[in-house]
mmCIF file as gemmi writes it, N, C-alpha and C atoms, coordinates in Angstrom:
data_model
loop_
_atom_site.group_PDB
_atom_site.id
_atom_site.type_symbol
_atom_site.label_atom_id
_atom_site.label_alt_id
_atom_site.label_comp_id
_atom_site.label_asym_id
_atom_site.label_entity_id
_atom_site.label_seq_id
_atom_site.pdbx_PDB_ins_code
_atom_site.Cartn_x
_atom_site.Cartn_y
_atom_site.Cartn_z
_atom_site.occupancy
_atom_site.B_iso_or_equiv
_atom_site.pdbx_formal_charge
_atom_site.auth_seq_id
_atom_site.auth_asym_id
_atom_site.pdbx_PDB_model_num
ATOM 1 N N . UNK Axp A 1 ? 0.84 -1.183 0 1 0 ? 1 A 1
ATOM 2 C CA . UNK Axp A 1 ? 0 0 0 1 0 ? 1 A 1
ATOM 3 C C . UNK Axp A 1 ? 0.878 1.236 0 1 0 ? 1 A 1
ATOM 4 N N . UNK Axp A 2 ? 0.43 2.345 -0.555 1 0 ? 2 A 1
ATOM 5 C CA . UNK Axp A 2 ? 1.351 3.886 -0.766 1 0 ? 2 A 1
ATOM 6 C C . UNK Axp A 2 ? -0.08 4.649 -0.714 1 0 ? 2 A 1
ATOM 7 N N . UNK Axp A 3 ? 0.648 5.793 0.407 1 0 ? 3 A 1
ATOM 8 C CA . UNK Axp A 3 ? 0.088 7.3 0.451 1 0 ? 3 A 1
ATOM 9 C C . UNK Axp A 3 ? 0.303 7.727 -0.572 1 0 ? 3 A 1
ATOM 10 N N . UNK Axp A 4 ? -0.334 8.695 -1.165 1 0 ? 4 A 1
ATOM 11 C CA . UNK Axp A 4 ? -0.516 9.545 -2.094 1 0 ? 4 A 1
ATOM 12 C C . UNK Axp A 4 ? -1.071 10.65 -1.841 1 0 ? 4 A 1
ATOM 13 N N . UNK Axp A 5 ? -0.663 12.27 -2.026 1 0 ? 5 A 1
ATOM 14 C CA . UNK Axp A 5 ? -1.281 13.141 -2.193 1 0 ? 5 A 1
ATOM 15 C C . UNK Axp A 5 ? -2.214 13.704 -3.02 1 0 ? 5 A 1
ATOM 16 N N . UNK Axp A 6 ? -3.391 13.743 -3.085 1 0 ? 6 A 1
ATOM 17 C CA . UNK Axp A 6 ? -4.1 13.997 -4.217 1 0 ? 6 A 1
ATOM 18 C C . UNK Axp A 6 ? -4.625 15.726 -3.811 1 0 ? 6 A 1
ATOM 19 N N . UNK Axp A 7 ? -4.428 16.763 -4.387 1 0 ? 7 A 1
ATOM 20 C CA . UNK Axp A 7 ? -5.059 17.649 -4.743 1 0 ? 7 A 1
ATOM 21 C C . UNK Axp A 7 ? -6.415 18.01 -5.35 1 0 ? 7 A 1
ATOM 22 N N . UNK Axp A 8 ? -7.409 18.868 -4.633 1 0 ? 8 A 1
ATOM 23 C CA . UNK Axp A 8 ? -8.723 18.999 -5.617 1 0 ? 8 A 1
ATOM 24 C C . UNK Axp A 8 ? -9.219 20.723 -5.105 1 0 ? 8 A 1
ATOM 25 N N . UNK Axp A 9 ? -10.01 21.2 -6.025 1 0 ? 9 A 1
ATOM 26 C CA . UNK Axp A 9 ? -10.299 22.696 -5.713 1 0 ? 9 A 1
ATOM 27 C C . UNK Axp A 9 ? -11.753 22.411 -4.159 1 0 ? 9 A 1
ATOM 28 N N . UNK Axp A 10 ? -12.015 21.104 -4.418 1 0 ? 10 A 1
ATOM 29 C CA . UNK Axp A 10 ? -12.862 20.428 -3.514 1 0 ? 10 A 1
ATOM 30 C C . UNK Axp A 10 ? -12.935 20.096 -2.263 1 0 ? 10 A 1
ATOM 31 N N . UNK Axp A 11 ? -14.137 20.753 -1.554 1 0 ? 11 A 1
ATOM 32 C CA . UNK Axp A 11 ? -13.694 20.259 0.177 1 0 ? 11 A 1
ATOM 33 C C . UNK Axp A 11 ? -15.003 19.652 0.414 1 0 ? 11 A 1
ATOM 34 N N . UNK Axp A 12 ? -14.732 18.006 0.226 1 0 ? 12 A 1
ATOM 35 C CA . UNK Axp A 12 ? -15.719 17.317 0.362 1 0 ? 12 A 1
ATOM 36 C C . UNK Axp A 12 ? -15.599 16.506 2.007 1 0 ? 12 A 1
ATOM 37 N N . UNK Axp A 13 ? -16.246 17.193 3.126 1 0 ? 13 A 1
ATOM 38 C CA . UNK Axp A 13 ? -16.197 16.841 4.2 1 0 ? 13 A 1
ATOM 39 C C . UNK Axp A 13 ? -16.833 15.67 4.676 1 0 ? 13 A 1
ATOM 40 N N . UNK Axp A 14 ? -17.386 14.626 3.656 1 0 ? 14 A 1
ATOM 41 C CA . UNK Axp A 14 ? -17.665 13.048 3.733 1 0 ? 14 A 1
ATOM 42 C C . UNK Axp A 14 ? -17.331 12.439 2.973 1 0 ? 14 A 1
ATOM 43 N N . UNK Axp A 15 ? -16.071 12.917 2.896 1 0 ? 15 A 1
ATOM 44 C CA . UNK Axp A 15 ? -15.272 11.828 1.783 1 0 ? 15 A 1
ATOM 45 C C . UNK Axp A 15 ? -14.808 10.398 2.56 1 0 ? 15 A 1
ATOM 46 N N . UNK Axp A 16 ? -14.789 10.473 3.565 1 0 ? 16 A 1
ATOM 47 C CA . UNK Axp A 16 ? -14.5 9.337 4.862 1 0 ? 16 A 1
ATOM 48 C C . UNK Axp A 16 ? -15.565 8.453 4.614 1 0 ? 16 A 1
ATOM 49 N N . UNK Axp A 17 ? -16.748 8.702 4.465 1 0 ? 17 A 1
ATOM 50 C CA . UNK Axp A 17 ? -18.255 7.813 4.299 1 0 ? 17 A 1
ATOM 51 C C . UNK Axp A 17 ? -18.402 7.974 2.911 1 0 ? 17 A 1
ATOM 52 N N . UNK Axp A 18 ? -17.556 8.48 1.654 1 0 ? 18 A 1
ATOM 53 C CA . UNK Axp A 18 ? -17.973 7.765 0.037 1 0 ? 18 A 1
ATOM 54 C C . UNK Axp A 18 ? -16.341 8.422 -0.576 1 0 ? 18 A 1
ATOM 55 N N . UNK Axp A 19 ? -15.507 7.479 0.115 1 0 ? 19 A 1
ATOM 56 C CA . UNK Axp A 19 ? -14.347 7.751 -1.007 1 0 ? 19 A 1
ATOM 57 C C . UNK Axp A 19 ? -14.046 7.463 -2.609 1 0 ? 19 A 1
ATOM 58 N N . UNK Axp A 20 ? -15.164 6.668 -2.8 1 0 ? 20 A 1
ATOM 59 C CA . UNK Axp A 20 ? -15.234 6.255 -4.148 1 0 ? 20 A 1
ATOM 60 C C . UNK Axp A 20 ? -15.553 7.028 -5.147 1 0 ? 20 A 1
ATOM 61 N N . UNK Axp A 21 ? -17 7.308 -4.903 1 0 ? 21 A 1
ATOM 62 C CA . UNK Axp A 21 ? -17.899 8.703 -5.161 1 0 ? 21 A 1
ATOM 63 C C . UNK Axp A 21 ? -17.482 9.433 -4.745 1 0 ? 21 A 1
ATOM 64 N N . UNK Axp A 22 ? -16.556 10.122 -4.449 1 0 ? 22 A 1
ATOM 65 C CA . UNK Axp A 22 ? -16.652 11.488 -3.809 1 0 ? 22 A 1
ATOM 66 C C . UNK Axp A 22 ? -16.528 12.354 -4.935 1 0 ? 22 A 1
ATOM 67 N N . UNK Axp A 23 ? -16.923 13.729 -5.115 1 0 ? 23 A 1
ATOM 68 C CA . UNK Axp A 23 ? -16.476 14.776 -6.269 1 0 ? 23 A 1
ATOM 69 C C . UNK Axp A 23 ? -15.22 15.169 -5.981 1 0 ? 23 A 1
ATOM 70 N N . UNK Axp A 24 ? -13.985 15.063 -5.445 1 0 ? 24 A 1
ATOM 71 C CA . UNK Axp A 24 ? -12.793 15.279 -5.534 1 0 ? 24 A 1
ATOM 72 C C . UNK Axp A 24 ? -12.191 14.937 -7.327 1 0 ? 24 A 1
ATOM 73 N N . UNK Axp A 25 ? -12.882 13.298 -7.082 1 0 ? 25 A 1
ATOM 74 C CA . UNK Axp A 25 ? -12.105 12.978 -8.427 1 0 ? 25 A 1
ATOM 75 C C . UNK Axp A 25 ? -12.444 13.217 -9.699 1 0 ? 25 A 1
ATOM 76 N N . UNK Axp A 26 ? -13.337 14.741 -9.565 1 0 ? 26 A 1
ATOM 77 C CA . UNK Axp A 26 ? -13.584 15.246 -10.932 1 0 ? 26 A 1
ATOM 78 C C . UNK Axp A 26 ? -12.883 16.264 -11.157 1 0 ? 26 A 1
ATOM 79 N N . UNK Axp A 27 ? -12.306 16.895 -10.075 1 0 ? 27 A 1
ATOM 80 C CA . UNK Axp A 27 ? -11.179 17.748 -10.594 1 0 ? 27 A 1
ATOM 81 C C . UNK Axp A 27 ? -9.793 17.399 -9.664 1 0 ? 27 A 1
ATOM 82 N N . UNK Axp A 28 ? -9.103 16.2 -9.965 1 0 ? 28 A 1
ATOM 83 C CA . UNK Axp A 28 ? -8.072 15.868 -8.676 1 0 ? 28 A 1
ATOM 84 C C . UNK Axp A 28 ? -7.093 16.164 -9.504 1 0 ? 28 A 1
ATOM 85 N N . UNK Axp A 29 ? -5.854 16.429 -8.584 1 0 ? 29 A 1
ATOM 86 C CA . UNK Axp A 29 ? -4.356 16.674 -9.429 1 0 ? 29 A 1
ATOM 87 C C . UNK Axp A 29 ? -3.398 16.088 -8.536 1 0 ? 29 A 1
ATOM 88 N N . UNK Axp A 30 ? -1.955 15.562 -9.576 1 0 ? 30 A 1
ATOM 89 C CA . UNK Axp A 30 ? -1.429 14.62 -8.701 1 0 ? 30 A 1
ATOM 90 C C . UNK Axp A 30 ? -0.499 15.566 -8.117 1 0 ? 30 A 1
ATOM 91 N N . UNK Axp A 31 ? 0.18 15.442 -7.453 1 0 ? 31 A 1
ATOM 92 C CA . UNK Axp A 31 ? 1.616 16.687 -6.64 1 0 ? 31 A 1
ATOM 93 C C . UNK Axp A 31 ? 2.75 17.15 -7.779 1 0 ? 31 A 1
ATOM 94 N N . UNK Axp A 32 ? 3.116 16.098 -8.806 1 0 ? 32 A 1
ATOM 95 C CA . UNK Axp A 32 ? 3.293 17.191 -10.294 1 0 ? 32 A 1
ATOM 96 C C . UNK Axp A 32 ? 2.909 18.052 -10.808 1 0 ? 32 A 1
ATOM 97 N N . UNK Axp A 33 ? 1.283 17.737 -10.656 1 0 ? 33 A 1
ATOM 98 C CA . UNK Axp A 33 ? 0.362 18.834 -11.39 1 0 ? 33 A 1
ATOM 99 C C . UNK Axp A 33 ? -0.035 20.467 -10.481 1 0 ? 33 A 1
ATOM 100 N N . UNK Axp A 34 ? 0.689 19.996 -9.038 1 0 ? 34 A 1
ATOM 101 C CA . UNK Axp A 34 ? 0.445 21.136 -8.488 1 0 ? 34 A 1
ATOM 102 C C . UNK Axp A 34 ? 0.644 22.562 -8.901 1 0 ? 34 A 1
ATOM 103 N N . UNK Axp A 35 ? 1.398 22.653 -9.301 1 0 ? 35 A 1
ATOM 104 C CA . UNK Axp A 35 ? 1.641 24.498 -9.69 1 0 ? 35 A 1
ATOM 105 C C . UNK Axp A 35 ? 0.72 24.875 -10.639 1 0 ? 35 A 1
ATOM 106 N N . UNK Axp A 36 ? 0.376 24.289 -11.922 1 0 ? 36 A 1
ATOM 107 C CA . UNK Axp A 36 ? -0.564 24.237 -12.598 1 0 ? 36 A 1
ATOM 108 C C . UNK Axp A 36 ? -2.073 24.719 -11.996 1 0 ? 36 A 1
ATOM 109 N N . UNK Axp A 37 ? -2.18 23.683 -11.012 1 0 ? 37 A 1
ATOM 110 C CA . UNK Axp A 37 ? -3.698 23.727 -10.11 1 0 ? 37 A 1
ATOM 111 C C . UNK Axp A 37 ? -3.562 24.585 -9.285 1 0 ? 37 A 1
ATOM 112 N N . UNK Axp A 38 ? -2.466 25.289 -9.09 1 0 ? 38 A 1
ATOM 113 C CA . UNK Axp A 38 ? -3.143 26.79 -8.604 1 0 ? 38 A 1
ATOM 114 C C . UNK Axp A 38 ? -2.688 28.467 -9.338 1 0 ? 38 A 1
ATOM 115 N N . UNK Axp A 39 ? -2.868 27.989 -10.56 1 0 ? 39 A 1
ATOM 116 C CA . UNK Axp A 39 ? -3.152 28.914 -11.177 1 0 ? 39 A 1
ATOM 117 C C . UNK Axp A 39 ? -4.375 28.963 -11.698 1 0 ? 39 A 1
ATOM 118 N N . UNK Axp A 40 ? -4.938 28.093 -11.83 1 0 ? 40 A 1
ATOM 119 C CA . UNK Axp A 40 ? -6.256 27.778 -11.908 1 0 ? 40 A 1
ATOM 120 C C . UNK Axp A 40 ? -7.59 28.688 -10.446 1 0 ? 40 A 1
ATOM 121 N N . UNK Axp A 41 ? -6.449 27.724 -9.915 1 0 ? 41 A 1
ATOM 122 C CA . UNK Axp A 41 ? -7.134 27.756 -8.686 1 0 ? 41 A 1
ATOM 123 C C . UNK Axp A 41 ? -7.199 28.464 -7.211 1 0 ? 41 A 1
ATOM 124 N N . UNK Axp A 42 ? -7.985 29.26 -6.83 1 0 ? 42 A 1
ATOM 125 C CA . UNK Axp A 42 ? -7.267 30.007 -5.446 1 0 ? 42 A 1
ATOM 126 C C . UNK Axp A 42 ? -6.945 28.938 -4.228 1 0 ? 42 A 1
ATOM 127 N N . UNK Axp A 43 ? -7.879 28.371 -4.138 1 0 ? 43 A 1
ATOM 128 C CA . UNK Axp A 43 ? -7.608 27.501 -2.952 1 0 ? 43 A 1
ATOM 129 C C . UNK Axp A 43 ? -7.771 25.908 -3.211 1 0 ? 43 A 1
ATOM 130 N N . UNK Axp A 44 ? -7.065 25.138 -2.913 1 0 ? 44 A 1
ATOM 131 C CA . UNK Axp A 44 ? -6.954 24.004 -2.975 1 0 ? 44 A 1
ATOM 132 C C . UNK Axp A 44 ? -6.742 22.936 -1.891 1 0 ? 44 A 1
ATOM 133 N N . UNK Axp A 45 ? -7.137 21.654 -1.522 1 0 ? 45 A 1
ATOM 134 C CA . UNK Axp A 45 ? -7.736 20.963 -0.785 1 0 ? 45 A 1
ATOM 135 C C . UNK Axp A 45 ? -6.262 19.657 -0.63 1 0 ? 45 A 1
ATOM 136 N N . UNK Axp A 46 ? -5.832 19.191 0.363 1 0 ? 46 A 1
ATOM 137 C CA . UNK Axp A 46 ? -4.603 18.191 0.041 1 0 ? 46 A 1
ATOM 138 C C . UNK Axp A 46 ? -5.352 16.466 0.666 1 0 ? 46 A 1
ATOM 139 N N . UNK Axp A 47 ? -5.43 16.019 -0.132 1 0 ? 47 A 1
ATOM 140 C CA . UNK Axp A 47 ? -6.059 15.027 0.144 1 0 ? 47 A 1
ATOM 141 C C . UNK Axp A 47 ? -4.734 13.708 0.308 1 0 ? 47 A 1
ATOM 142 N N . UNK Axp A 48 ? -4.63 13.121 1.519 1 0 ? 48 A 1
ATOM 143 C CA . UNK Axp A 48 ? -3.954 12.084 1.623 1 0 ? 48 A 1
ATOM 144 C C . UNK Axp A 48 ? -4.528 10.852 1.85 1 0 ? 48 A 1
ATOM 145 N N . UNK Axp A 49 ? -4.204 10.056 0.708 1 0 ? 49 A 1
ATOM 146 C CA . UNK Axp A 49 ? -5.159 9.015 0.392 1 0 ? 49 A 1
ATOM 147 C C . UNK Axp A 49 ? -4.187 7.593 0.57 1 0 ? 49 A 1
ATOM 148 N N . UNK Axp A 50 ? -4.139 6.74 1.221 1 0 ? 50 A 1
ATOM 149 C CA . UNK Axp A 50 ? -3.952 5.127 0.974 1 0 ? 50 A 1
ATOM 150 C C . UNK Axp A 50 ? -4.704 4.35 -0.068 1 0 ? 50 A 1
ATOM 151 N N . UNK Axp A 51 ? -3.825 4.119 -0.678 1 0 ? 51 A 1
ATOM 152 C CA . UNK Axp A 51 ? -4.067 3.377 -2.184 1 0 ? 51 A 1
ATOM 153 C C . UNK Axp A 51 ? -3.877 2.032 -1.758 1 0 ? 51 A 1
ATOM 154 N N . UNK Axp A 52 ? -4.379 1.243 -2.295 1 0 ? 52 A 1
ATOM 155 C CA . UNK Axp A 52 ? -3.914 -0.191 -3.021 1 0 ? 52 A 1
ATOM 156 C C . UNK Axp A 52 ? -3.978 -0.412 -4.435 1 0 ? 52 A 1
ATOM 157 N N . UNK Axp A 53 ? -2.698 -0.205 -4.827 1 0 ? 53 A 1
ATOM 158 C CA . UNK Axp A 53 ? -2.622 -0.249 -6.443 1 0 ? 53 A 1
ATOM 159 C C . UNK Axp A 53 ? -3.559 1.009 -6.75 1 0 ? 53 A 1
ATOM 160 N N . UNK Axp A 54 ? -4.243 0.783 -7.845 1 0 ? 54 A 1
ATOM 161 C CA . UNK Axp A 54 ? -5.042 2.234 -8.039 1 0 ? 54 A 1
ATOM 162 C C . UNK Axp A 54 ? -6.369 1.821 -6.975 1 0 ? 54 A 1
ATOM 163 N N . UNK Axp A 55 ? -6.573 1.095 -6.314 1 0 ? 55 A 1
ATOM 164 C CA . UNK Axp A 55 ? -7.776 1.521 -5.531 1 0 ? 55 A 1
ATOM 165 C C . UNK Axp A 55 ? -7.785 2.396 -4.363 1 0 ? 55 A 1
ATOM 166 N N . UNK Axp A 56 ? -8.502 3.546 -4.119 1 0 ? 56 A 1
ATOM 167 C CA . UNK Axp A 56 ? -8.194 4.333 -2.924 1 0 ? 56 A 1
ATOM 168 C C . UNK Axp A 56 ? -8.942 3.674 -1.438 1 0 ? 56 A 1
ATOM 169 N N . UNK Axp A 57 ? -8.416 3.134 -0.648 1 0 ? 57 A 1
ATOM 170 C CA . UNK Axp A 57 ? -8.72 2.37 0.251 1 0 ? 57 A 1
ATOM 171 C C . UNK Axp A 57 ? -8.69 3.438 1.659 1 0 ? 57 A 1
ATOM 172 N N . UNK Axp A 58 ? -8.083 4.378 2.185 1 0 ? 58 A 1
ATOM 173 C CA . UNK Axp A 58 ? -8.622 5.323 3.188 1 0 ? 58 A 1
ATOM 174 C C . UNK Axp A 58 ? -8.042 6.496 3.022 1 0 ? 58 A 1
ATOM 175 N N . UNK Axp A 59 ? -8.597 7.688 3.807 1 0 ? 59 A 1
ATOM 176 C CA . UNK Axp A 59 ? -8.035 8.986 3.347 1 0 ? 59 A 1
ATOM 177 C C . UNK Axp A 59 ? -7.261 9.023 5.076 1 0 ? 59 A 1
ATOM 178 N N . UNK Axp A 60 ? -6.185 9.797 4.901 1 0 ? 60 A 1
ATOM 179 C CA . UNK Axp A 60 ? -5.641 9.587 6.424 1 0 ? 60 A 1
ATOM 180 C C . UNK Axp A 60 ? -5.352 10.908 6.951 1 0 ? 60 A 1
ATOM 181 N N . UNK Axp A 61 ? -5.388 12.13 6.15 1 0 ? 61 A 1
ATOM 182 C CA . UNK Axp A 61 ? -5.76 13.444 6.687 1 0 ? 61 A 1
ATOM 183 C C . UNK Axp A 61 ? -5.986 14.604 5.24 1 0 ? 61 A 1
ATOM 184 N N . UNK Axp A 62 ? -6.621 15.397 5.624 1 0 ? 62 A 1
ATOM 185 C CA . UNK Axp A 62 ? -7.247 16.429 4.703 1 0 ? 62 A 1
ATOM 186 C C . UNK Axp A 62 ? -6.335 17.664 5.37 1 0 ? 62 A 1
ATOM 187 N N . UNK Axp A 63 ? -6.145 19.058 4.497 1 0 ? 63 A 1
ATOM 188 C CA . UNK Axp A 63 ? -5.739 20.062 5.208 1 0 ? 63 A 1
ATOM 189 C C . UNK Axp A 63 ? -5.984 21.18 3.516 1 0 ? 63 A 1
ATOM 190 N N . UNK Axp A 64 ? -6.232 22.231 4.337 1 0 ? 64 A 1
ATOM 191 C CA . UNK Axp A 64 ? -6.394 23.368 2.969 1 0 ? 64 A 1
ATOM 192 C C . UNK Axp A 64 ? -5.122 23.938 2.292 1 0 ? 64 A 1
ATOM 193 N N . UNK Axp A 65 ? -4.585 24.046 0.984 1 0 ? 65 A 1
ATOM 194 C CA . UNK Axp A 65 ? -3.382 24.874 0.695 1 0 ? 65 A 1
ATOM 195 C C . UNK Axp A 65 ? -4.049 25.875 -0.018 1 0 ? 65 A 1
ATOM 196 N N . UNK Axp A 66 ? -3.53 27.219 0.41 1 0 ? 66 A 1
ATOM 197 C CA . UNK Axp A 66 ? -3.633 28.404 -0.442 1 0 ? 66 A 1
ATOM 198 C C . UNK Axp A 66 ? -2.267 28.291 -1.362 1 0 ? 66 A 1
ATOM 199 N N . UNK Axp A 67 ? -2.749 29.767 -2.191 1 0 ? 67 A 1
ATOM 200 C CA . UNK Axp A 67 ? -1.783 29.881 -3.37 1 0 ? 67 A 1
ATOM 201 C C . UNK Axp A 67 ? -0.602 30.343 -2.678 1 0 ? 67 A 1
């Protein structure tokens, strides 16, 4: 299993009860894509996610990044 940071302009505060569904992953960016996503974007969301392979299996903390 690997953490991963996922980025989204999204602050979906039950992503804990539908990580699958959640709307994060309609606008998510990986930590490459960061600089990009905040030019876009004013504020952005840091999502730390436990993967298995590509499945996202738990989120293990949320926190807000400004530009």
């Amino acid at each position: 299993m690997e953490i991963v940071k996922v980025y989204s302009p999204v602050d979906d505060k039950e992503i804990r009860n539908n990580l699958n569904g959640s709307p994060i992953w309609k606008q998510a960016y990986h930590a490459d894509e960061l600089e990009a996503a905040k030019i876009n974007h004013a504020v952005l969301y840091e999502y730390s996610i436990k993967f298995n392979g590509l499945q996202p299996i738990q989120v293990t903390s949320v926190k807000e990044v400004a530009k």
